[in-house]
C-alpha positions as CSV (number, residue, x, y, z in Angstrom):
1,X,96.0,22.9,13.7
2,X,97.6,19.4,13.4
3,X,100.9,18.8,14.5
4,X,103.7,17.0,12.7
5,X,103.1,13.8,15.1
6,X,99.5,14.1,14.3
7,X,99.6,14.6,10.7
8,X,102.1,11.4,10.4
9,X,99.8,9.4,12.4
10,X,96.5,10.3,10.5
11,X,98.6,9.3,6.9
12,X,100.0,5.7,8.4
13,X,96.4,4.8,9.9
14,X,94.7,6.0,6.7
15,X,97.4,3.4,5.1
16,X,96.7,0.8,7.1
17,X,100.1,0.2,8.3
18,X,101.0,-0.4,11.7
19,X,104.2,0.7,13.8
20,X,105.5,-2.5,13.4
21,X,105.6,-2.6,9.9
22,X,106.9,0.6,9.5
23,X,109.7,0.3,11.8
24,X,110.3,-2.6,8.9
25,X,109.9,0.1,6.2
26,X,112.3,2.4,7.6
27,X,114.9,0.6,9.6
28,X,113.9,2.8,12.6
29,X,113.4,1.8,16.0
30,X,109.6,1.5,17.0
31,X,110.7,3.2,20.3
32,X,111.7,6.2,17.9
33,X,108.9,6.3,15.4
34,X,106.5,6.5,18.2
35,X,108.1,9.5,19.6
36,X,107.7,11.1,16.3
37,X,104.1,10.3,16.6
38,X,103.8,12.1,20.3
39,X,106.3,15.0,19.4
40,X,108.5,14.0,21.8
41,X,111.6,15.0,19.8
42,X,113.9,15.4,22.8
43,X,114.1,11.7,23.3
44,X,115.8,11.3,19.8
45,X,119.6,11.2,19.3
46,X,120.2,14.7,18.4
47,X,118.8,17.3,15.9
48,X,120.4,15.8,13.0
49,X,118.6,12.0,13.6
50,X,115.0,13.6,14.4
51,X,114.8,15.4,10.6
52,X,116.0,12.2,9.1
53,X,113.3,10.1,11.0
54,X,110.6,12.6,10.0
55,X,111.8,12.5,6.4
56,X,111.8,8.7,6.4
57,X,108.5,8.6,8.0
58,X,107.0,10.9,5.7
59,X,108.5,9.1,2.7
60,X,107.1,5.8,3.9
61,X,103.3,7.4,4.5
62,X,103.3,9.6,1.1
63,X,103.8,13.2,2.8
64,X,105.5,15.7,2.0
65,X,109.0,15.8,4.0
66,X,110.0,19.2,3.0
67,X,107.1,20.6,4.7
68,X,107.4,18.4,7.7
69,X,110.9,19.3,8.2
70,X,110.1,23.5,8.0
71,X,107.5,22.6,10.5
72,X,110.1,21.2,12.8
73,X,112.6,23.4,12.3
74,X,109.8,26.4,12.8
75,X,109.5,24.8,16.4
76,X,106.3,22.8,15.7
77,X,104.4,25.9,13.7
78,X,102.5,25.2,10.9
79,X,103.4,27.7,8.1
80,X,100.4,30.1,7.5
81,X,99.4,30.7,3.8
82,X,99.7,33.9,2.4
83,X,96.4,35.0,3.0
84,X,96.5,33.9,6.3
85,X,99.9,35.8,7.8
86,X,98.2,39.3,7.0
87,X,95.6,38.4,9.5
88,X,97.8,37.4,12.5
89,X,97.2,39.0,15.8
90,X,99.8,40.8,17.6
91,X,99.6,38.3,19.9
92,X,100.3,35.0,18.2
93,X,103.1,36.9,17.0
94,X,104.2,37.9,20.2
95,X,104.2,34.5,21.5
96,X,105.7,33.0,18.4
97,X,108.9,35.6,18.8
98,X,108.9,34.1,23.0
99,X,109.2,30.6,21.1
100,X,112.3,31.0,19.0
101,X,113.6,33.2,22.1
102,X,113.5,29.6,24.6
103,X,114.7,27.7,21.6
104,X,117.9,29.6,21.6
105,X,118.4,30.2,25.3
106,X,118.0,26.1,25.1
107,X,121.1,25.9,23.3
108,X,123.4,27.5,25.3
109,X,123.9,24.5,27.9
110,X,125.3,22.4,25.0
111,X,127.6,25.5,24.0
112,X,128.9,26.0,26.9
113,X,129.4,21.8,27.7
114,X,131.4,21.8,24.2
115,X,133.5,24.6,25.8
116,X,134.2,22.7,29.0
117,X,134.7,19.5,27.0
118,X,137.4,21.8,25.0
119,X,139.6,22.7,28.0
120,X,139.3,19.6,29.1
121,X,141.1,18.2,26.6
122,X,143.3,21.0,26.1
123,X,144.7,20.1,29.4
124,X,144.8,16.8,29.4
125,X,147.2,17.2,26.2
126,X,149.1,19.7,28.5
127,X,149.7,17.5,31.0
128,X,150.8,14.7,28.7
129,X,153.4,16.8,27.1
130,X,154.8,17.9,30.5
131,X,154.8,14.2,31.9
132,X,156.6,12.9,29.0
133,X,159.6,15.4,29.1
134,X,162.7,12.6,29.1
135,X,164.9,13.4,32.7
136,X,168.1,14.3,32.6
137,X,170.4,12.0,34.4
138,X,173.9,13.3,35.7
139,X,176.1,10.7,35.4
140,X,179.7,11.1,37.9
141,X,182.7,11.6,35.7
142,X,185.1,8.7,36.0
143,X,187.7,10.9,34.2
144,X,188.1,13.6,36.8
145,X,192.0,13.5,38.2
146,X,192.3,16.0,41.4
147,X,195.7,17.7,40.4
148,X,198.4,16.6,43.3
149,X,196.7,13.8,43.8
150,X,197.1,11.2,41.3
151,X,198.7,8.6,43.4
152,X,195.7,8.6,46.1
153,X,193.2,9.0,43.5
154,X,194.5,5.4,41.7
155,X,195.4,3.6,45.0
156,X,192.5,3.9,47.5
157,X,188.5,3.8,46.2
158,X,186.5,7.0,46.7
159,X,184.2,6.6,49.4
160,X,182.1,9.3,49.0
161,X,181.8,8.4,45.3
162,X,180.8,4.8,46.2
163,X,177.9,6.3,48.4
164,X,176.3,8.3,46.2
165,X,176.3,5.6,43.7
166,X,174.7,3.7,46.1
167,X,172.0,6.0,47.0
168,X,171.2,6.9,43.1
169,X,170.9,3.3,42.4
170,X,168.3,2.8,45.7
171,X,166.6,5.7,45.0
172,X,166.1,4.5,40.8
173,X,164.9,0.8,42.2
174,X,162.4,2.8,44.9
175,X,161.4,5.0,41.9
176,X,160.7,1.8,39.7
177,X,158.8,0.0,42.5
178,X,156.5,2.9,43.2
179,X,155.6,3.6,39.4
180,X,155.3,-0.4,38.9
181,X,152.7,-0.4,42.0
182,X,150.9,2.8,40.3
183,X,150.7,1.0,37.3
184,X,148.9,-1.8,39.2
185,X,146.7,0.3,41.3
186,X,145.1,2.1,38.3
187,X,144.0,-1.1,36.5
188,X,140.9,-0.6,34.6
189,X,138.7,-4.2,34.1
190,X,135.8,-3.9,31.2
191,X,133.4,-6.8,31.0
192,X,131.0,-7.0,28.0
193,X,127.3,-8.2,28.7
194,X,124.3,-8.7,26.9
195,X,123.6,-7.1,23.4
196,X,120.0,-6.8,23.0
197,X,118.9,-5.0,19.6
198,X,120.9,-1.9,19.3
199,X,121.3,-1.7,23.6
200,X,124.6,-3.4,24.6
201,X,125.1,-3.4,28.2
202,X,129.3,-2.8,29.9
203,X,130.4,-3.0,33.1
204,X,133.8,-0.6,34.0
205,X,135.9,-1.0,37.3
206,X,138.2,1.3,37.9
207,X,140.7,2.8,40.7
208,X,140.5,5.8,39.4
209,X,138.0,8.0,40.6
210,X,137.1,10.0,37.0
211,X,137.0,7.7,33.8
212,X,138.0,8.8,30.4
213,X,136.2,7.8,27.3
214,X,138.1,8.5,23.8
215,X,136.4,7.3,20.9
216,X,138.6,7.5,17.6
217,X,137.1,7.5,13.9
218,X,138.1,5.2,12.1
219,X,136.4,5.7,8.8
220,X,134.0,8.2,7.7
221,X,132.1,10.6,10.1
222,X,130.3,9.4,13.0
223,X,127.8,11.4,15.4
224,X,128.3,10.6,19.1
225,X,126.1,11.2,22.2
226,X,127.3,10.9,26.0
227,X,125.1,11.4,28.9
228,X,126.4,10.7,32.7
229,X,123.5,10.6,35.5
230,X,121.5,11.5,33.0
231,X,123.1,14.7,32.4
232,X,124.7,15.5,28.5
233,X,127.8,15.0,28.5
234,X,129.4,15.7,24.6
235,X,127.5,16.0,22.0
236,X,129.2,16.5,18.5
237,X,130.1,15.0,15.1
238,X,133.6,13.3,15.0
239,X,135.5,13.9,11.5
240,X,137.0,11.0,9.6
241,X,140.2,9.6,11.2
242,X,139.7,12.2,13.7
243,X,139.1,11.7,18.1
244,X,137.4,12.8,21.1
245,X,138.4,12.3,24.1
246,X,135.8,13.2,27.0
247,X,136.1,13.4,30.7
248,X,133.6,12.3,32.8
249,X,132.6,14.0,36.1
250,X,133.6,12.1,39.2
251,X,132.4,8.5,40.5
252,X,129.6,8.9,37.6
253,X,127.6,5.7,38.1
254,X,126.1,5.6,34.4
255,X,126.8,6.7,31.3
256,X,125.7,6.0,28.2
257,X,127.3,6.3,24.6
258,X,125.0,6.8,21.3
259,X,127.4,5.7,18.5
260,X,125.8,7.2,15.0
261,X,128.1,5.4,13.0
262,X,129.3,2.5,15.0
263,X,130.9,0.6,12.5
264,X,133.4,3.4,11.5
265,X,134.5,3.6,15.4
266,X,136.7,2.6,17.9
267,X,136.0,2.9,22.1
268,X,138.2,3.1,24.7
269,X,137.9,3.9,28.4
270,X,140.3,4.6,30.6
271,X,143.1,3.3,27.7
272,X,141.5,0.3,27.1
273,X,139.6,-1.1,24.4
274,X,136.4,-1.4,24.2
275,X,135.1,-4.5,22.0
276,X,131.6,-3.8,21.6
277,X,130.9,-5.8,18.5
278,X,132.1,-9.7,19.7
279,X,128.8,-10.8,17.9
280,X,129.9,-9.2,14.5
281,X,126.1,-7.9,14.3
282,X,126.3,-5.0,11.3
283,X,124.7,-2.3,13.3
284,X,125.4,0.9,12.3
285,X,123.7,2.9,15.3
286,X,124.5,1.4,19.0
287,X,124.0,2.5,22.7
288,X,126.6,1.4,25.2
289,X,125.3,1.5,28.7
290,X,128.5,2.1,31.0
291,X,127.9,0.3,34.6
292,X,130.6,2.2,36.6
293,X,132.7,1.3,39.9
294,X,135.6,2.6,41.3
295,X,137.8,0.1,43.5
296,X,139.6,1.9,46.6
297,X,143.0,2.1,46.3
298,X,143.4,1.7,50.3
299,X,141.9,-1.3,50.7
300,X,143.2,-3.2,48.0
């Protein structure tokens, strides 16, 4: 029984048309269409890009992409006619039951990371709210007259009064210096390399030990993709004028953003933009690869 790889392959050589020209056809990257070919569907974006690349592909090759996409959804399995399903064994429905069983054990991972990504965030907002809490600042009351002692009060300065001044003043120019030098310390530095087709390559130093990525819609929806080390990271569809805001796991070397709709985006790491479109190049899917170092603090 053909595959959907196989069955897409057999209609474009029967055509007479070659990857090349069909990556032409469909706007699709020939990297992508020949995954499609070798049913090698985890290497796509996400669920939501692999039936659109089998629909365009079908399109282009005169198949049927309502078919294809059941077949893919079914987990590769052909659909049997009607005079066909009466005669199944046991065991080919055994085994097809195992299949859709791994299929949704497979998606519990990326539940679970959505979760984590949640309270994440949910703290981080907590935090923020906590830390930005104005101080109260008790000023000393000029006004205060000691009853009985009017004349002392008027004539000779108040010593202890002058002290304390002096120490709230040290202690608010110590405060200032330290959160000045903070500042300093967690500088982030972004340098924008190469862009070569839809692969743009960034380099991120950093003293802090854990970056933060937010990327904020700025138009209509966009579907976005982060993997650190080459573990998935987030994996979700941002709303219109919506953001996410993801927190990476400690001195992560690499990471790398898939940007769905890239043109409807904005990127920032660590609170600072990212400019990934200097060229101006219209592309409206984009990989960032993130090149990651931490400075130390100490030895700065």
């Amino acid at each position: 029984m053909e595959t959907i790889g196989e069955r897409l392959r057999k209609a474009r050589l029967s055509k007479g048309i070659t990857i090349e020209d069909l990556q032409k056809m469909t706007k699709i990257q020939a990297r992508y269409l020949s995954a499609v070919e070798d049913n090698q569907f985890e290497l796509l974006p996400g669920t939501y890009y692999a039936r659109n690349f089998i629909r365009q592909y079908a399109q282009a090759v005169g198949l049927d992409d309502e078919e294809l996409i059941k077949l893919y959804e079914n987990g590769g399995e052909a659909i049997n006619p009607v005079g066909e399903s009466a005669g199944a064994s046991r065991t080919e429905l055994n085994r097809r039951k195992h299949r859709t069983s791994n299929i949704s054990k497979d998606r519990w991972p990326m539940i679970l990371l959505s979760l984590a990504s949640l309270l994440i965030i949910a703290t981080v907002f907590w935090l923020t709210l906590r830390q930005s809490n104005p101080k109260q600042v008790i000023k000393p009351n000029d006004n205060v007259v000691v009853e009985g002692s009017f004349e002392e009060s008027t004539d000779k300065p108040d010593k202890n009064k002058e002290t304390a001044n002096s120490e709230s003043k040290e202690a608010t120019r110590e405060e200032e210096s330290s959160e000045s030098k903070e500042k300093e310390e967690l500088k982030t530095t972004i340098d924008i390399g190469e862009e070569i087709g839809r692969d743009t390559e960034i380099a991120v130093k950093s003293s802090e030990k854990q970056a933060t990525v937010k990327i904020k819609s700025t138009g209509g929806r966009c579907w976005i993709g982060i993997t650190a080390d080459g573990q998935s990271a987030y994996n979700a569809t941002v709303e219109a004028n919506q953001e996410a805001e993801v927190k990476l796991d400690e001195n992560v070397k690499n990471a790398v953003i898939t940007l769905g709709a890239a043109n409807a985006v904005e990127l920032f790491v660590n609170g600072e933009k990212v400019d990934f479109n200097k060229t101006g190049t219209n592309l409206d899917m984009r990989n960032l690869n993130l090149a990651l170092s931490y400075l130390d603090k100490e030895n700065d």
